[in-house]
C-alpha positions in Angstrom: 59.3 74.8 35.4 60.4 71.4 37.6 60.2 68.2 35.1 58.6 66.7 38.2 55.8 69.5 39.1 53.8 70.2 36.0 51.0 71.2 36.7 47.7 71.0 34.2 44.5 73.0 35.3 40.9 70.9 34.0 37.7 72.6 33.7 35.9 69.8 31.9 36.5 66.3 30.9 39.9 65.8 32.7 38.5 65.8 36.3 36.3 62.7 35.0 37.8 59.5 37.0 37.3 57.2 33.4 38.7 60.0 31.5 41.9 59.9 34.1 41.9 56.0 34.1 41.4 56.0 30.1 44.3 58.8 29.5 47.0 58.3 32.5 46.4 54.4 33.5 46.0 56.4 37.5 43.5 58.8 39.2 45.2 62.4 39.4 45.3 64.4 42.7 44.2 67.5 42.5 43.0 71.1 44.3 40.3 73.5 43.4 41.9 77.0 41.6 39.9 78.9 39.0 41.1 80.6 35.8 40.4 84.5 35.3 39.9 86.3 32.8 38.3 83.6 30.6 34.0 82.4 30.2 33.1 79.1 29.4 31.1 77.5 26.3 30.6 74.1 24.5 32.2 72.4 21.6 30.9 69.2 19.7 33.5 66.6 20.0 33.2 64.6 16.8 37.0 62.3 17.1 35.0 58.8 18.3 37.6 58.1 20.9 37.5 60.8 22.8 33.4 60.7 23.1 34.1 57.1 24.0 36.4 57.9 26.7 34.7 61.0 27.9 30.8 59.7 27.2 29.9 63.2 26.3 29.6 64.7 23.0 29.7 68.1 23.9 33.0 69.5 26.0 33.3 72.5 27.7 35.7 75.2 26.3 37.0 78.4 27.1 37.4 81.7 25.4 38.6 85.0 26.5 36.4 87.1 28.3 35.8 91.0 27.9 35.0 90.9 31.8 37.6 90.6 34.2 35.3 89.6 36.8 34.5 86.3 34.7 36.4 83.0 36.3 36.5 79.4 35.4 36.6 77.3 38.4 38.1 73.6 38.0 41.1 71.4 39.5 44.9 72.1 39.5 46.6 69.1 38.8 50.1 67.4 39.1 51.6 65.7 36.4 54.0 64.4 34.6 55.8 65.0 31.3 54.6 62.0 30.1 50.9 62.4 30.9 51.3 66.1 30.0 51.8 64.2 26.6 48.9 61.8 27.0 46.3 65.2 27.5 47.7 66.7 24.6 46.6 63.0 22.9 43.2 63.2 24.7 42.0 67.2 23.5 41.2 67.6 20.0 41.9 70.5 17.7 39.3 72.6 19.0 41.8 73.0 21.9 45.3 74.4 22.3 47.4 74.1 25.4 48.7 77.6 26.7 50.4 78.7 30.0 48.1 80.6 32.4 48.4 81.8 36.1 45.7 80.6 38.4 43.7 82.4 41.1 46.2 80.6 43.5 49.0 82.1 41.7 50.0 78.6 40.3 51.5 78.7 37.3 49.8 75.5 35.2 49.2 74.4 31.5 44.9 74.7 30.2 43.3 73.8 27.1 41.8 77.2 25.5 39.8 77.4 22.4 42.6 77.2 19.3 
């Protein structure tokens, strides 16, 4: 994958403007996609600067799903290396990053459940 086009697909807390602000220093540009194969559920953040930045104590997560018609719509974003870095800072170890292919056929880095 291009240094320069990394792409990072949000579900939850990443499409928040103060969470973008609070993490990047910049708004990300993004497009609607959704994630197959995978249902959503909640996870209670407990890491004080993450509920600080995000104002919610309860993120969404994903899992797996038994039903292929289950989707997880969001936004596709671009990004850098260095911000790529910044989300891996922001998601705590609930999460793990994986590489998935969108609806859209983009090829882009999500948090899962770990």
């Amino acid at each position: 994958m291009d240094r320069d086009h990394i792409h990072l697909f949000s579900y939850g807390t990443l499409q928040q403007e103060n969470v973008q602000m609070a993490s990047f220093g910049r708004l990300l540009v993004g497009r609607g996609d959704a994630m197959p194969g995978f249902k959503k559920e909640l996870v209670e953040i407990t890491d004080p600067d993450v509920i600080a930045k995000s104002g919610e104590k309860y993120h969404p997560i994903v899992v797996p799903s038994s039903d292929p018609a289950d989707a997880i719509s969001g936004t596709v974003f671009q990004i850098t290396e260095a911000e790529l870095a910044a989300a891996d800072a922001y998601e705590v170890s609930d999460y793990k990053r994986v590489e998935t292919i969108l609806a859209s056929g983009t090829k882009a880095w999500v948090y899962i459940k770990a």
